[in-house]
VMD Tcl script that builds the backbone (N, CA, C; Angstrom):
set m [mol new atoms 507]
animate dup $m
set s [atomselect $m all]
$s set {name element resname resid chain x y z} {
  {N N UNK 1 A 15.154 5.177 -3.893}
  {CA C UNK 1 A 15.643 5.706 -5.136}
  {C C UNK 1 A 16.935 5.015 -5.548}
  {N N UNK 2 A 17.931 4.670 -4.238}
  {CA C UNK 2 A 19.158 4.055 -4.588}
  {C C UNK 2 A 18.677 2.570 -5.663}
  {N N UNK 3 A 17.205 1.919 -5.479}
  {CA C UNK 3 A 17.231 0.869 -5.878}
  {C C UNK 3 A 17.067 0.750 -7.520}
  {N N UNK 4 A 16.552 1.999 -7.930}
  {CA C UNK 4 A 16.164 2.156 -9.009}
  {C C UNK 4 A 17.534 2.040 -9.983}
  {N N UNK 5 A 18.018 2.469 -9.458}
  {CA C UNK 5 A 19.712 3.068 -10.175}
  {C C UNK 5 A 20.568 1.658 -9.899}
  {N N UNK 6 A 19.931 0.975 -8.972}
  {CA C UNK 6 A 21.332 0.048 -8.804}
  {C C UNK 6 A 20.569 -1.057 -9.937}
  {N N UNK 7 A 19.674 -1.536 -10.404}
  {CA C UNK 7 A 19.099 -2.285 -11.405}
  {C C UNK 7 A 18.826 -1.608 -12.651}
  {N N UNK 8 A 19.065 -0.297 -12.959}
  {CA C UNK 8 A 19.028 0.325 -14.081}
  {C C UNK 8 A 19.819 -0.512 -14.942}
  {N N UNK 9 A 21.138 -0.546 -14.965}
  {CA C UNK 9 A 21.843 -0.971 -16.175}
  {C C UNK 9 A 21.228 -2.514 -16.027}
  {N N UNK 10 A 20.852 -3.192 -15.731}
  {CA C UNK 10 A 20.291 -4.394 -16.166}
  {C C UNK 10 A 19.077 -4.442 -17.209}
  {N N UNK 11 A 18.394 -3.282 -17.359}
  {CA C UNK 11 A 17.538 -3.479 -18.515}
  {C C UNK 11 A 15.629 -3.249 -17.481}
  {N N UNK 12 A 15.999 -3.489 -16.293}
  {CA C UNK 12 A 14.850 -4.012 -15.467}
  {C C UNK 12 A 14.257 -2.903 -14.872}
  {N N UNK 13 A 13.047 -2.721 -15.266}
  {CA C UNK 13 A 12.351 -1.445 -14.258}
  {C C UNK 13 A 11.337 -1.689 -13.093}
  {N N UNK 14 A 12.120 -1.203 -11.851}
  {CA C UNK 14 A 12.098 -2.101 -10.899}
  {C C UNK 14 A 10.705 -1.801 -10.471}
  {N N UNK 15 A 9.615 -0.489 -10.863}
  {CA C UNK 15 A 8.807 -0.397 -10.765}
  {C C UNK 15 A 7.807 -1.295 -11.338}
  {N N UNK 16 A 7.774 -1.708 -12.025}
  {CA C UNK 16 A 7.097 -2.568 -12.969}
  {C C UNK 16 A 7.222 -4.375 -12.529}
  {N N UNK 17 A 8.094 -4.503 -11.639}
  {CA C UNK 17 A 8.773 -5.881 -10.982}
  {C C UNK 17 A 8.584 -6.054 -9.574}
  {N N UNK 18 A 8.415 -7.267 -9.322}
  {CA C UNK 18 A 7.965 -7.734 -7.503}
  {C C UNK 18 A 6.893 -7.078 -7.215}
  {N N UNK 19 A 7.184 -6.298 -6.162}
  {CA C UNK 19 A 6.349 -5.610 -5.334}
  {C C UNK 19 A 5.893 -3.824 -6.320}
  {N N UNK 20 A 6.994 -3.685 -7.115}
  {CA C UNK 20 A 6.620 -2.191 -7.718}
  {C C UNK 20 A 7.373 -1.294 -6.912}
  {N N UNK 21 A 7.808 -1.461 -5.932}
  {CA C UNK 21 A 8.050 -0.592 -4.800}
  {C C UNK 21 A 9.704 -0.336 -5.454}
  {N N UNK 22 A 9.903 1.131 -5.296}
  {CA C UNK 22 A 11.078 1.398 -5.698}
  {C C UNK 22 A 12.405 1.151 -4.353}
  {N N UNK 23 A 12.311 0.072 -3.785}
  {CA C UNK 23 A 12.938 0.174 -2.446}
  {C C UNK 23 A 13.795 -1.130 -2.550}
  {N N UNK 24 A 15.194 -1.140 -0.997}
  {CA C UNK 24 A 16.268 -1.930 -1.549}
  {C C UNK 24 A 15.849 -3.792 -1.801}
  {N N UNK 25 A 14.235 -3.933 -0.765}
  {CA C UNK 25 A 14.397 -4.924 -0.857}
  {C C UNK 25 A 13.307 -5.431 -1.976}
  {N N UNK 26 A 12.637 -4.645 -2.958}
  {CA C UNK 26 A 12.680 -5.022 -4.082}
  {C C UNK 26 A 13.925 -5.046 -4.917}
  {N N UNK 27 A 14.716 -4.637 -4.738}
  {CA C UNK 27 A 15.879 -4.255 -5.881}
  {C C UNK 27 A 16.533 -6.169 -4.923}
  {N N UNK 28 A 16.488 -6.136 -4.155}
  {CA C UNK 28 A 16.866 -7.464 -3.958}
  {C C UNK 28 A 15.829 -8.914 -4.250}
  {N N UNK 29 A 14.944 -8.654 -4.370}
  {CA C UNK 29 A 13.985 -9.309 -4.610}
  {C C UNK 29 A 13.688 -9.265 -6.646}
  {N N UNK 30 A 14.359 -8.507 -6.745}
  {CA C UNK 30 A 14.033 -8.309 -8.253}
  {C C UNK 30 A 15.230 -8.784 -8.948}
  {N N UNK 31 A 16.431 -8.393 -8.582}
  {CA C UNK 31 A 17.733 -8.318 -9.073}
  {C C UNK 31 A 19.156 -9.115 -8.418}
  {N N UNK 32 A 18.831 -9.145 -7.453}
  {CA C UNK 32 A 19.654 -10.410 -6.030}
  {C C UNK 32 A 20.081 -9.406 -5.338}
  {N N UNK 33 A 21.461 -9.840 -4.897}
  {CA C UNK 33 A 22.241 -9.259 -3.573}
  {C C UNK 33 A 22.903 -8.421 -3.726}
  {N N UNK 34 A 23.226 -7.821 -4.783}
  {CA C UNK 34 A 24.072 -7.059 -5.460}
  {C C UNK 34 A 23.513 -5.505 -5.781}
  {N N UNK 35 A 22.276 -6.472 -6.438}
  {CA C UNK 35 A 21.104 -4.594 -6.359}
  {C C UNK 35 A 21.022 -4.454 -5.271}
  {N N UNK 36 A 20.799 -4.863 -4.248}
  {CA C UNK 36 A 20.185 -4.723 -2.908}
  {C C UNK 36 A 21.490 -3.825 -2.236}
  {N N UNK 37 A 22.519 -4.585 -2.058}
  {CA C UNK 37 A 23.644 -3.471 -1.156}
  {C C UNK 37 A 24.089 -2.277 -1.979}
  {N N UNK 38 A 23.883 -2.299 -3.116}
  {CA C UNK 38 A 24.123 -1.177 -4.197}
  {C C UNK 38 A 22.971 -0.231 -3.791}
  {N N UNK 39 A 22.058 -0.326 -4.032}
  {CA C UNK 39 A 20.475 0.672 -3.348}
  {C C UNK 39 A 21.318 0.641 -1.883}
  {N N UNK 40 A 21.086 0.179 -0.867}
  {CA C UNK 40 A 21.655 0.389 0.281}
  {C C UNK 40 A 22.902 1.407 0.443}
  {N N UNK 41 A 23.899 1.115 -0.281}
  {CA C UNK 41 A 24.887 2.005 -0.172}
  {C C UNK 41 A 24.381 3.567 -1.003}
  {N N UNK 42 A 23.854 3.277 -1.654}
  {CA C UNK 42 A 23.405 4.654 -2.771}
  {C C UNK 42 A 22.689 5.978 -1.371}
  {N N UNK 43 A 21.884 4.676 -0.982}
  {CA C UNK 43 A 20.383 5.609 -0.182}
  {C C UNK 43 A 21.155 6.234 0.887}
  {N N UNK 44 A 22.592 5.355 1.607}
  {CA C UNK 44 A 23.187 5.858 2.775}
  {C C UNK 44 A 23.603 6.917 2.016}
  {N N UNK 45 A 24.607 6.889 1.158}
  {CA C UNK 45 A 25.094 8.314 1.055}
  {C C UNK 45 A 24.732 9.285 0.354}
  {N N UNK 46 A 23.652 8.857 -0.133}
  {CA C UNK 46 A 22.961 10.305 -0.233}
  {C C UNK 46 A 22.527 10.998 1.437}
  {N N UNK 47 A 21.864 10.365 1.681}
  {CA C UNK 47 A 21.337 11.188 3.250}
  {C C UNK 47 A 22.922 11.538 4.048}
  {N N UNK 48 A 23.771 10.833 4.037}
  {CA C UNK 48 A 25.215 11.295 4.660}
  {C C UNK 48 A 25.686 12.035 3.990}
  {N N UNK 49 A 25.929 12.595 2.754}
  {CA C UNK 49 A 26.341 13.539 2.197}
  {C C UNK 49 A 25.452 14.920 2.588}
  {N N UNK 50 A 24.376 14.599 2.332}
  {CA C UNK 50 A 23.191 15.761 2.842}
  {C C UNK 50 A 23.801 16.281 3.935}
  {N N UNK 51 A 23.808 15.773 5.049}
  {CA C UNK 51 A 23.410 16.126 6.078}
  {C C UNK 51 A 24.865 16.120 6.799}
  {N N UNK 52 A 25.821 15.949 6.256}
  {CA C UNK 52 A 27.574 16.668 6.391}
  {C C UNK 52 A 27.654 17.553 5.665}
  {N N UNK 53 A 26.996 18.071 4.411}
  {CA C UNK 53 A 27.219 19.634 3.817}
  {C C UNK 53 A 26.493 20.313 5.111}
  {N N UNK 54 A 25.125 19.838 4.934}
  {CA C UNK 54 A 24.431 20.800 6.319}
  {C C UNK 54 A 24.766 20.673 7.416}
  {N N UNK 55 A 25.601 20.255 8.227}
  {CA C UNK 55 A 26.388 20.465 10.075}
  {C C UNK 55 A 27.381 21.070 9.402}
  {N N UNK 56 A 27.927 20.768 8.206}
  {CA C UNK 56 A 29.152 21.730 7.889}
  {C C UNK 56 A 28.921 23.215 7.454}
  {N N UNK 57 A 27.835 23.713 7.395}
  {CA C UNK 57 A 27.386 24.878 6.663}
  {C C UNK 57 A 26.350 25.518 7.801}
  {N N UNK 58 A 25.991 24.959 8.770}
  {CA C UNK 58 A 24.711 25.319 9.425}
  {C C UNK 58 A 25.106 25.097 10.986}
  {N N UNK 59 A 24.360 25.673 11.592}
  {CA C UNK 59 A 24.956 25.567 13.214}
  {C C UNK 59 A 23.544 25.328 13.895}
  {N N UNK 60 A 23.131 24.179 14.882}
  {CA C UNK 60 A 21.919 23.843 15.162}
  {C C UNK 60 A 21.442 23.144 14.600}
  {N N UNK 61 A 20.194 22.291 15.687}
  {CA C UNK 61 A 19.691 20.723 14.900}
  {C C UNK 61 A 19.228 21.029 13.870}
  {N N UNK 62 A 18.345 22.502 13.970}
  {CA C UNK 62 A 16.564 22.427 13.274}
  {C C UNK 62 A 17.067 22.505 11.531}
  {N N UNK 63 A 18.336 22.578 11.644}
  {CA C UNK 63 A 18.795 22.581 10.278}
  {C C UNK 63 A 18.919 20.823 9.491}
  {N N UNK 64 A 19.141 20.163 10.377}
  {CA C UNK 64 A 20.163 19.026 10.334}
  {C C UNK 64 A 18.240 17.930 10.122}
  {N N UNK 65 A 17.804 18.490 11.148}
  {CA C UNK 65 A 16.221 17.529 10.851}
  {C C UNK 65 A 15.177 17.526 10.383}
  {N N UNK 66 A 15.025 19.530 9.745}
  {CA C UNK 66 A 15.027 19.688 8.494}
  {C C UNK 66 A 15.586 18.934 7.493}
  {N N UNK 67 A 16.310 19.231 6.854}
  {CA C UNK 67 A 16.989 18.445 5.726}
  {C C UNK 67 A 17.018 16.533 5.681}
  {N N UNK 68 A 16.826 16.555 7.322}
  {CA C UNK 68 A 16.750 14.974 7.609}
  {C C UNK 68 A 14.993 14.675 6.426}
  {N N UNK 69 A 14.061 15.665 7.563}
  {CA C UNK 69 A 12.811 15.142 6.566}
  {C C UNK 69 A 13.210 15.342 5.222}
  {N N UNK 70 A 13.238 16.386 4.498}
  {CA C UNK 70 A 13.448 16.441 3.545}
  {C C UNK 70 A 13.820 15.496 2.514}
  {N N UNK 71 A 14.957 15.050 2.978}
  {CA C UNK 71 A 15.635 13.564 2.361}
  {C C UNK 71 A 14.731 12.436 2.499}
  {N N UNK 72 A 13.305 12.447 3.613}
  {CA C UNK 72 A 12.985 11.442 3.837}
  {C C UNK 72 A 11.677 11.638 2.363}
  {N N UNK 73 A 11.049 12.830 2.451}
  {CA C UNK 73 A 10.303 13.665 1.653}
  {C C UNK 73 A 10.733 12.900 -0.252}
  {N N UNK 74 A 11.681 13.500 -0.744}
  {CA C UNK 74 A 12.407 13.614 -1.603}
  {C C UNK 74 A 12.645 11.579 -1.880}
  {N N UNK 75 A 13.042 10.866 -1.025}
  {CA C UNK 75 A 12.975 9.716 -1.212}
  {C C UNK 75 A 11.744 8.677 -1.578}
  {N N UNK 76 A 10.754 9.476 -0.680}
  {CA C UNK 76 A 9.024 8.615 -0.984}
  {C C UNK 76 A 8.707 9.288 -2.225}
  {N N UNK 77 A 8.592 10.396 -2.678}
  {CA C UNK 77 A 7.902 11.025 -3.440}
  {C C UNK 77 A 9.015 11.628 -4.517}
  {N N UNK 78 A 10.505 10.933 -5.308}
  {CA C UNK 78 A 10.982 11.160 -5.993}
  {C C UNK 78 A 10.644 11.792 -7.502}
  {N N UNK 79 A 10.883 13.574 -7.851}
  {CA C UNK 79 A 10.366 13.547 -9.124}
  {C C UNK 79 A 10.395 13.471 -10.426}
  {N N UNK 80 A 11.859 12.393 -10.258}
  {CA C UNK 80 A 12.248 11.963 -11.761}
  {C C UNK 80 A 11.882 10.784 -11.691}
  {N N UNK 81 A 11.380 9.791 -10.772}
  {CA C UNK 81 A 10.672 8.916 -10.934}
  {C C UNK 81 A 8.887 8.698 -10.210}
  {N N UNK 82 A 8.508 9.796 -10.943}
  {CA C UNK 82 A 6.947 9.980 -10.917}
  {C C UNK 82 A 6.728 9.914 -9.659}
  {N N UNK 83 A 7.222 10.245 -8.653}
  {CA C UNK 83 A 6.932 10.554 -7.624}
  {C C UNK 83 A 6.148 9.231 -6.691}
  {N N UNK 84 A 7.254 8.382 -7.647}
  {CA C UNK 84 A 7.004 6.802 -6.599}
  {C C UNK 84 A 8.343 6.572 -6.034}
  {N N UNK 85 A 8.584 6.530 -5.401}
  {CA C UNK 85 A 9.877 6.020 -4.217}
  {C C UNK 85 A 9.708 4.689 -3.122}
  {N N UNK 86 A 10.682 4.797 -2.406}
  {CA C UNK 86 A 10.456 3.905 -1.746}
  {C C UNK 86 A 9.841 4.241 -0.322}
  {N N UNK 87 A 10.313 3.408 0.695}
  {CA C UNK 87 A 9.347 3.242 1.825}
  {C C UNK 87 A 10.149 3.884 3.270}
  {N N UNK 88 A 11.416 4.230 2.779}
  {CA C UNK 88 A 12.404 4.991 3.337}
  {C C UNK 88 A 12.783 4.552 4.549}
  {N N UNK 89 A 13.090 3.207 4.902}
  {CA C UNK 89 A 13.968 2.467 6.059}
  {C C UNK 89 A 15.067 2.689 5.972}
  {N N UNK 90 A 15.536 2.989 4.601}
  {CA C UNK 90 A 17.497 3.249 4.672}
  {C C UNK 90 A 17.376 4.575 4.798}
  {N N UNK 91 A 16.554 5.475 4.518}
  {CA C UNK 91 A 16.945 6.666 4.598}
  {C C UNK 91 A 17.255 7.584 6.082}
  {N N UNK 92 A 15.689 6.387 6.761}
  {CA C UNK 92 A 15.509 6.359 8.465}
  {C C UNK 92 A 16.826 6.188 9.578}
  {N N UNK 93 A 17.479 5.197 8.753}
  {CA C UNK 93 A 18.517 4.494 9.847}
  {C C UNK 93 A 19.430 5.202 9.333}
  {N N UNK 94 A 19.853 5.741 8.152}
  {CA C UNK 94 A 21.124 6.730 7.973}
  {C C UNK 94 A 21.106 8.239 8.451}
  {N N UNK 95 A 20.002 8.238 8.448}
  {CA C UNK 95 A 19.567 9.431 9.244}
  {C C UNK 95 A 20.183 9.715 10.848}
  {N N UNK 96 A 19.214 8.600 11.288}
  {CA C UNK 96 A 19.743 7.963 12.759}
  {C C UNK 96 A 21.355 7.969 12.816}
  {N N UNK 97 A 21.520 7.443 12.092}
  {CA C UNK 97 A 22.732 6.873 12.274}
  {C C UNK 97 A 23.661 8.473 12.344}
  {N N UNK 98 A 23.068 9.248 11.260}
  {CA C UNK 98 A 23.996 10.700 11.578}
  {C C UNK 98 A 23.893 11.631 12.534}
  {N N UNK 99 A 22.034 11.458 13.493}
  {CA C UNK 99 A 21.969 12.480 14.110}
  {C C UNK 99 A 22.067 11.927 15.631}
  {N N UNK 100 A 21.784 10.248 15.633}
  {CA C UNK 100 A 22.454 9.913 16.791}
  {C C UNK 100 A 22.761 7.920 17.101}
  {N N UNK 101 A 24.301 8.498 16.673}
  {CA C UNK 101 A 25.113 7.285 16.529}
  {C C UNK 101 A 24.648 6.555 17.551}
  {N N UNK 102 A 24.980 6.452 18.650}
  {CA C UNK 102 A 24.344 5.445 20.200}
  {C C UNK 102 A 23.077 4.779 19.876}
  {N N UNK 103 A 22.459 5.360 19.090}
  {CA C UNK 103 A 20.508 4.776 18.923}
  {C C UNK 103 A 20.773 3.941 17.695}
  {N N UNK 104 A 21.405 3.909 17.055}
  {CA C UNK 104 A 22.008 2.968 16.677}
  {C C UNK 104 A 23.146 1.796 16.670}
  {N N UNK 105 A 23.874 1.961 17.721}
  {CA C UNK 105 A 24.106 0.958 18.180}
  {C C UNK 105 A 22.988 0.005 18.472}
  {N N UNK 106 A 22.159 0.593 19.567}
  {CA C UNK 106 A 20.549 -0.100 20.242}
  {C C UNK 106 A 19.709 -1.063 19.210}
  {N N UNK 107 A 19.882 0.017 17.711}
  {CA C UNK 107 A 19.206 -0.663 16.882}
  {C C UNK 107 A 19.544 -2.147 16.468}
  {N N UNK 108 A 21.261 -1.705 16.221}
  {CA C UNK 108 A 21.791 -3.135 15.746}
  {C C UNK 108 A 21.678 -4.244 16.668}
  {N N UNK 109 A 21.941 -4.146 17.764}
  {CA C UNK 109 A 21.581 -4.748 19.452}
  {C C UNK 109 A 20.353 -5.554 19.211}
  {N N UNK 110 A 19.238 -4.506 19.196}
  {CA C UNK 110 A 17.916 -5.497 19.427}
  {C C UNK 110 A 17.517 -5.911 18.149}
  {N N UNK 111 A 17.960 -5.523 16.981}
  {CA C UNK 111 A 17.630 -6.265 15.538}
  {C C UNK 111 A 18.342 -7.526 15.672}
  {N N UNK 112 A 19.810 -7.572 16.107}
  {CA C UNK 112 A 20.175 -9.083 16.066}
  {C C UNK 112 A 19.300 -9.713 17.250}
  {N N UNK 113 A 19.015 -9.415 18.358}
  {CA C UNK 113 A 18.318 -10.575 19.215}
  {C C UNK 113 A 17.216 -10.349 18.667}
  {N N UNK 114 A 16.443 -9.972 18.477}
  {CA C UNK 114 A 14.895 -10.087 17.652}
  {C C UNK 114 A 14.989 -11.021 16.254}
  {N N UNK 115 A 15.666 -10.308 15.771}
  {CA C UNK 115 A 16.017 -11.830 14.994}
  {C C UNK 115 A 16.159 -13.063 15.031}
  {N N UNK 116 A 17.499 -12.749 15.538}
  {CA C UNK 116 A 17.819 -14.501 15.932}
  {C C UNK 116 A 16.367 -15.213 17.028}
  {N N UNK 117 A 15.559 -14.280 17.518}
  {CA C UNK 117 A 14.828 -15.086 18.802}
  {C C UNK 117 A 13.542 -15.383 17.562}
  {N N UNK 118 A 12.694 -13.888 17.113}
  {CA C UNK 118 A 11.723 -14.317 16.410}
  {C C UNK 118 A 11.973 -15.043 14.688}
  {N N UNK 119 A 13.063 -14.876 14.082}
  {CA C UNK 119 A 13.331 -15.223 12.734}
  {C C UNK 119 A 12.412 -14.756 12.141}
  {N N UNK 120 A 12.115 -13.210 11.868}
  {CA C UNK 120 A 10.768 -12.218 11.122}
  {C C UNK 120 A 11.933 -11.114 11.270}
  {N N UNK 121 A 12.451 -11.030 9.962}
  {CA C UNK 121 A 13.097 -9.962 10.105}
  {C C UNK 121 A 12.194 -8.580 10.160}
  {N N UNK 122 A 11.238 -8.359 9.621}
  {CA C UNK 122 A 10.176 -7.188 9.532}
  {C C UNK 122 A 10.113 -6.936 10.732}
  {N N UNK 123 A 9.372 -7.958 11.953}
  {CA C UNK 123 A 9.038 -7.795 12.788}
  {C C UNK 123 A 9.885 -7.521 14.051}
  {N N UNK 124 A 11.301 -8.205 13.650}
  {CA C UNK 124 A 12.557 -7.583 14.665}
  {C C UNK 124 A 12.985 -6.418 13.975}
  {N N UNK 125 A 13.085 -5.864 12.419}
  {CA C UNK 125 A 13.475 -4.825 12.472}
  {C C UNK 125 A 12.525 -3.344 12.901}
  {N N UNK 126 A 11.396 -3.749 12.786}
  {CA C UNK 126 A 10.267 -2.713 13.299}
  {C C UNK 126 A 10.497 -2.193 15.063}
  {N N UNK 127 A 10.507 -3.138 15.588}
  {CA C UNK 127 A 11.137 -3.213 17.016}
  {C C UNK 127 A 11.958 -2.530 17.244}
  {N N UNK 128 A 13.172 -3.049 16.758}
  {CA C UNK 128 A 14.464 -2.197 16.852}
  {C C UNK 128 A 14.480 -0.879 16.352}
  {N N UNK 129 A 13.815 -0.772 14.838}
  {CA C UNK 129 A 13.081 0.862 14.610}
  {C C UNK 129 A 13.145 1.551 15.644}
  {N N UNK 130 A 11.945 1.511 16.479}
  {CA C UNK 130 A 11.074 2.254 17.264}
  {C C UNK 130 A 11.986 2.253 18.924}
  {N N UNK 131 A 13.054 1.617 18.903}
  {CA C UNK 131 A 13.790 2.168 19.959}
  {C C UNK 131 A 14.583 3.035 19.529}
  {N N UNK 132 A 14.643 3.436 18.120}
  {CA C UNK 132 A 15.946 4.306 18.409}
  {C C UNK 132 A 15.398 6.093 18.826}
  {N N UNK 133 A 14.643 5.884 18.744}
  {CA C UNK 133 A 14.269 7.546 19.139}
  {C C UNK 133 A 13.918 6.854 20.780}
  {N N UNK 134 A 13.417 5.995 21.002}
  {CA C UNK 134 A 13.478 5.883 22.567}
  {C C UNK 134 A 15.070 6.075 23.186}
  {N N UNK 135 A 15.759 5.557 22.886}
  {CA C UNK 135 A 17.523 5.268 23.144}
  {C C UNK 135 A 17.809 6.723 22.677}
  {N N UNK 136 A 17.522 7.576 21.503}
  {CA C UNK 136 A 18.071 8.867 21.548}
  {C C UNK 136 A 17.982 9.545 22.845}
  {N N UNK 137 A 16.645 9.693 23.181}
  {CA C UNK 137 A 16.076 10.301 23.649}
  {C C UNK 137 A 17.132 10.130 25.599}
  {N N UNK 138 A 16.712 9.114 25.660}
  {CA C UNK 138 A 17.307 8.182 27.040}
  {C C UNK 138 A 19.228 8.410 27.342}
  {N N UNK 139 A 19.497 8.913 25.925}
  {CA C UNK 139 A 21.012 8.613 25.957}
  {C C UNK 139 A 21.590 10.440 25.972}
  {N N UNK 140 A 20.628 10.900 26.356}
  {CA C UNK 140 A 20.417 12.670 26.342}
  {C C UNK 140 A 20.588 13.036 25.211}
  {N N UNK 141 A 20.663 12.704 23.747}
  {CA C UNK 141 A 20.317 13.678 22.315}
  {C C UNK 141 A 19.349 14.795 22.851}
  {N N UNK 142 A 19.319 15.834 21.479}
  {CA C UNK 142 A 18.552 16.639 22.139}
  {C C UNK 142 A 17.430 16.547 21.969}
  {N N UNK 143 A 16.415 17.284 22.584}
  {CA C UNK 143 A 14.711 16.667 22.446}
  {C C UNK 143 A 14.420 16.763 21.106}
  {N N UNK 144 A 14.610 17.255 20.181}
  {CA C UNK 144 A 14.196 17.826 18.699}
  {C C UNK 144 A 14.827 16.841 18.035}
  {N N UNK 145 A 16.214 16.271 18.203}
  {CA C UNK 145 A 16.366 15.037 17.564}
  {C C UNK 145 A 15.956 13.457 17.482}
  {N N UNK 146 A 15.034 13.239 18.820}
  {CA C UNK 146 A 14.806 12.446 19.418}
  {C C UNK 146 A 13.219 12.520 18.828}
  {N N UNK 147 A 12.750 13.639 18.787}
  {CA C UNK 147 A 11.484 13.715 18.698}
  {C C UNK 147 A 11.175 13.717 16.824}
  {N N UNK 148 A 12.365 14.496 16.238}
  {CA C UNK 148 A 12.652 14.209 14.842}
  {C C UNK 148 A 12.763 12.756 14.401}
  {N N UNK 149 A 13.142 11.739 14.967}
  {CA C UNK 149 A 13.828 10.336 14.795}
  {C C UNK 149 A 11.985 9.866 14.664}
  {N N UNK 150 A 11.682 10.020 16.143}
  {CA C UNK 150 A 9.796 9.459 16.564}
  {C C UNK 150 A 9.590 9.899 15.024}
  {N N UNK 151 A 9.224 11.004 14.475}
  {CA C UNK 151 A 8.270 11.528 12.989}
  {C C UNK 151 A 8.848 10.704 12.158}
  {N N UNK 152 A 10.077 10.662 11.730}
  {CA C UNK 152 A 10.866 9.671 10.698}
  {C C UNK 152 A 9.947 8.396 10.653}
  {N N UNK 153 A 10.017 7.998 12.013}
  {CA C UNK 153 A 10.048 6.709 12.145}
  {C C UNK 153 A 8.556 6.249 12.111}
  {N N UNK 154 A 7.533 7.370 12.256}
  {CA C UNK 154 A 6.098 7.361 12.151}
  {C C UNK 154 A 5.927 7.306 10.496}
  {N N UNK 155 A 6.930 7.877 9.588}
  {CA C UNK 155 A 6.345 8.282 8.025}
  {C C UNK 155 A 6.880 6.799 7.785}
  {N N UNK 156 A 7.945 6.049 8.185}
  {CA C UNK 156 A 7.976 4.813 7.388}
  {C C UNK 156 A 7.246 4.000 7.857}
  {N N UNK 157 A 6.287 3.888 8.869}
  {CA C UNK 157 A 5.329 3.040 9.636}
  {C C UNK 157 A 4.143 3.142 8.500}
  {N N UNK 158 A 3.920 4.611 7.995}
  {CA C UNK 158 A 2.209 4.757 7.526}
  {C C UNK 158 A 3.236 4.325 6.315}
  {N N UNK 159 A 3.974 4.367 5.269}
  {CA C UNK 159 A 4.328 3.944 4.572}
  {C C UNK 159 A 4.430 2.672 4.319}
  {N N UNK 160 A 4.346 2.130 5.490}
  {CA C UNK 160 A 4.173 0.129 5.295}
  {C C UNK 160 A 3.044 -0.356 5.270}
  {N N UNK 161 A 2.484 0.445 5.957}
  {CA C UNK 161 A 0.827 0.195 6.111}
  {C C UNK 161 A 0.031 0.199 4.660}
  {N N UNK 162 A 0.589 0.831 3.824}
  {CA C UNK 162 A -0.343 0.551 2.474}
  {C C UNK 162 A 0.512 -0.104 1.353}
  {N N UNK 163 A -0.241 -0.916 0.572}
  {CA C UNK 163 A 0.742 -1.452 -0.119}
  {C C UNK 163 A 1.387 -0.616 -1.190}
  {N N UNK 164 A 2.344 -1.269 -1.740}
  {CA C UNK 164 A 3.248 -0.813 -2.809}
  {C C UNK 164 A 2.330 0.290 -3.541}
  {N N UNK 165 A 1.275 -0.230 -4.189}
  {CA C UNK 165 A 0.470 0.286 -5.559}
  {C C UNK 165 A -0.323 1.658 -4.789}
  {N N UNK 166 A -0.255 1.839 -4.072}
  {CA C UNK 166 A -1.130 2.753 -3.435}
  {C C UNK 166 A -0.082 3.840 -2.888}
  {N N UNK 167 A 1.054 3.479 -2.627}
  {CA C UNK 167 A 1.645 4.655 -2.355}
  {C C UNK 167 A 2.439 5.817 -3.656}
  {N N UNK 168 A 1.237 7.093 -3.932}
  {CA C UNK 168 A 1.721 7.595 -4.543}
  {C C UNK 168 A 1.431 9.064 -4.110}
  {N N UNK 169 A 1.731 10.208 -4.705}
  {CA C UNK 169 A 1.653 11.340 -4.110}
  {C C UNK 169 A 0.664 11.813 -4.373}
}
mol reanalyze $m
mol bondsrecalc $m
mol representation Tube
mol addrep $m
């Protein structure tokens, strides 16, 4: 959703451009480097704002990974933009990133050597994905966050799996 907004004032509807996909790396692919960290920064703080009203208002995970899906929910299936969104990797890792900082460290860890070794960023960042609920889990988070991170990380998997034009609600 951040991507939509960060190429708005250009005139460009990002649905209608590249891939269709309302996500950062169409908005970079459509618009350059500029849409792209603009969607990026948008998508982080929305899910970080979320989810610091809720630890600040709420006591316990089931609140915190609640609202985690939710945001993930609300991002694929946006309904001021017809309920096309994006594919929710930023929403995944800001998520992560709030409910367990350490699994992200891991992430950044094996995304740069997967990178630099395979040069496929998809394919090193998918990798690095899918450890961070392993590394939650391993680094004692609690089971519900760890196991919350695994579902996250399963909805942006089936979300890649079909293309752009097909994902709608």
């Amino acid at each position: 959703m951040g991507a939509h907004y960060s190429v708005k004032g250009s005139g460009v509807d990002i649905r209608q451009e590249g891939s269709g996909n309302v996500g950062a790396t169409n908005a970079l692919r459509v618009s350059g480097r500029r849409a792209f960290v603009l969607a990026v920064l948008l998508d982080i703080a929305k899910v970080m704002t979320v989810l610091f009203i809720v630890n600040a208002m709420t006591t316990g995970n089931g609140y915190l990974v609640g609202s985690a899906f939710f945001l993930m929910l609300g991002h694929l299936f946006p309904l001021q933009l017809g309920f096309h969104g994006g594919k929710g990797v930023v929403v995944y890792l800001a998520a992560s990133l709030f409910l367990s900082p350490v699994a992200i460290a891991g992430f950044i860890l094996l995304m740069g050597i997967g990178y630099f070794s395979l040069k496929k960023y998809k394919v090193a960042g998918f990798i690095a994905m899918a450890s961070i609920p392993v590394t939650s889990c391993l680094t004692g988070d609690p089971l519900v966050i760890s196991l919350s991170l695994a579902g996250l990380f399963i909805v942006v998997i089936i979300m890649h799996l079909k293309p752009s034009h097909q994902v709608k609600a």
